[in-house]
C-alpha positions in Angstrom: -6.6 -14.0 -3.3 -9.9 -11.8 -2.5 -10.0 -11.7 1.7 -13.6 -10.2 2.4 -12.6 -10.0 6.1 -9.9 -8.0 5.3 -11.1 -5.0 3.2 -12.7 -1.8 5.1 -14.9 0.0 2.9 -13.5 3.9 2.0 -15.1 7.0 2.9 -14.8 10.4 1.7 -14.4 13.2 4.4 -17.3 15.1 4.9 -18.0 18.4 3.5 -21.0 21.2 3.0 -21.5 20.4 -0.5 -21.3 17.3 -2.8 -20.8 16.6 -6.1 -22.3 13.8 -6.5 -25.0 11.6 -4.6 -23.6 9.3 -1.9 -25.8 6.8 -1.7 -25.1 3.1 -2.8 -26.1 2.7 -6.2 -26.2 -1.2 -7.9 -24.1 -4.2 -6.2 -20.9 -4.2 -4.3 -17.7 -4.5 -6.0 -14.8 -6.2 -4.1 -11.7 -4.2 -6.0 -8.3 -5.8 -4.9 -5.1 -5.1 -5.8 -4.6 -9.2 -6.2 -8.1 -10.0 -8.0 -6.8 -9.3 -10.9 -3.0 -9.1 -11.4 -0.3 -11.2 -10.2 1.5 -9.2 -7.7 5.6 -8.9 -7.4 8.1 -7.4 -5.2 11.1 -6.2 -5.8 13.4 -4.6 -3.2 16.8 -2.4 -3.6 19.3 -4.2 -1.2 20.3 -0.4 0.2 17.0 -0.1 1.6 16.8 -3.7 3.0 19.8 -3.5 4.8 19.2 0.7 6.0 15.8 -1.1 7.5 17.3 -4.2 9.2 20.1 -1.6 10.8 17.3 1.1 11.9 15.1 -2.2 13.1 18.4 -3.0 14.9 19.3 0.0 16.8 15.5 0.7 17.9 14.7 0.5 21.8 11.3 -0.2 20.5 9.7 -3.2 19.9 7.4 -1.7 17.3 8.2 1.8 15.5 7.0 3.3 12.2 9.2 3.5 8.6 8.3 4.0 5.3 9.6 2.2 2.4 9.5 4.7 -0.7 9.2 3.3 -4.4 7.3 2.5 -7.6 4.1 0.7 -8.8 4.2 -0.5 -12.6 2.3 -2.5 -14.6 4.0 -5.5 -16.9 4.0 -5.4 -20.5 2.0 -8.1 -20.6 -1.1 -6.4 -18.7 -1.2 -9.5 -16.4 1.1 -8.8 -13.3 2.3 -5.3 -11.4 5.9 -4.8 -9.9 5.9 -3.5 -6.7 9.8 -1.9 -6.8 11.3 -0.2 -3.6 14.3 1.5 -3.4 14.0 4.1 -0.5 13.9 3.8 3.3 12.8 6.8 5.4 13.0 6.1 9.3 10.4 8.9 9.3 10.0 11.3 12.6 9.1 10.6 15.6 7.5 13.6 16.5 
């Protein structure tokens, strides 16, 4: 599914010197993720349940996490697998 609505264009951070010229050359490209693969996620139930139970025991309504795994291509060429298998609660500081 291509959402134009959703995608931000991506910047480089600036610097004294480039190697290249910046400026827009040709059309623009929508590159997605989910233009063209079929997308699938697959989740270890370790890290679904250390989430849920962090979730849990949070006096916050909304805190930050990160989910730690892999990103793989099928055999096929046609589909990527999304595979996570590590929760870090992360630092609040």
């Amino acid at each position: 599914r291509f959402v134009p609505e959703r995608m931000v264009p991506f910047s480089f951070p600036l610097s004294k010197c480039a190697l290249w010229d910046p400026g827009p050359m040709g059309d623009v490209v929508g590159s997605h993720i989910t233009y063209y693969r079929n997308p699938k996620l697959s989740m270890m139930e370790k890290a679904l349940r250390l989430a849920y139970r962090h979730a849990k025991q949070s006096e916050k309504r909304l805190f930050s996490c990160f989910m730690l795994g892999t990103l793989a291509v099928d055999e096929d060429g046609e589909g990527i697998t999304v595979t996570l298998d590590r929760f870090d609660p992360g630092r609040e500081v």
